[in-house]
N, C-alpha and C positions, 0 to 999 in steps of 0.2 A: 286445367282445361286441355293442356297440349297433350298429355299422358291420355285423356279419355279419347282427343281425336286418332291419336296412334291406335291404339288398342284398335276402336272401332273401324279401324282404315284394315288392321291385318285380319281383325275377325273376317269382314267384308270380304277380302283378298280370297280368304281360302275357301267361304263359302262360294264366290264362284267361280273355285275351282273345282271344289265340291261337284258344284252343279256342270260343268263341265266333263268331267269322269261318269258323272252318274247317267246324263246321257249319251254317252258313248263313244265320246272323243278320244278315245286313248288307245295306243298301240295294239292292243289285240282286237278291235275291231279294223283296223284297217289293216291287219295281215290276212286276218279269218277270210274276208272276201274272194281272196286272189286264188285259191286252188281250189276252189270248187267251179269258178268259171274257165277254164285252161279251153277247154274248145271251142268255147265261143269265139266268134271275130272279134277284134282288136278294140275295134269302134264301137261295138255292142255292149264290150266288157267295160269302158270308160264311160259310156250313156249310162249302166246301170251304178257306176261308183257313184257320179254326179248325180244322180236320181239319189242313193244313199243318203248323202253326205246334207241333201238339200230338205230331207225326211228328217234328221237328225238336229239340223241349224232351225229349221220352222219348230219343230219342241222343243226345244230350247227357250225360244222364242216366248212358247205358251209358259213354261213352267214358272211359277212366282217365287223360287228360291232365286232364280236368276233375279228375278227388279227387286227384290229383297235386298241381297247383297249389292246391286247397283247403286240404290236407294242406302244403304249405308255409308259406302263408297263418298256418295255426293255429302250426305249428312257430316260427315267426317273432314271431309274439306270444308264444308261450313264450319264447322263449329275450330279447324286452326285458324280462320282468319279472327275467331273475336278473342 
């Protein structure tokens, strides 16, 4: 039983990192941003990363691979305890 909750604990793991990368957390969107706003004001340019970044965290939110893998996560710590 402890081999099935491992497995299911790394499956979990990567699925949401999966779902992490897939919506757009990763190094190339947050370099992409920054030269195309250069004239903007300072404060304008960081209102719209936060705006970004908060467009990005809310689907996240929506997306069911994310409580999938959550939902395994939890499953997987259940089943080392028996």
């Amino acid at each position: 039983m402890r081999e099935l909750s491992d497995k299911l604990f790394l499956i979990s793991l990567f699925l949401l990192l999966v779902t992490f990368l897939y919506a757009g957390f990763g190094p190339t969107h947050a370099i992409k941003g920054d030269a195309e706003d250069q004239e903007e004001e300072p404060k304008t340019r960081l209102q719209r990363k936060i705006e970004k970044q908060d467009q990005r965290l809310a689907a996240v939110w929506k997306m069911k691979l994310l409580w999938i893998s959550v939902g395994g996560i939890l499953l997987s710590v259940l089943l080392s305890y028996l």
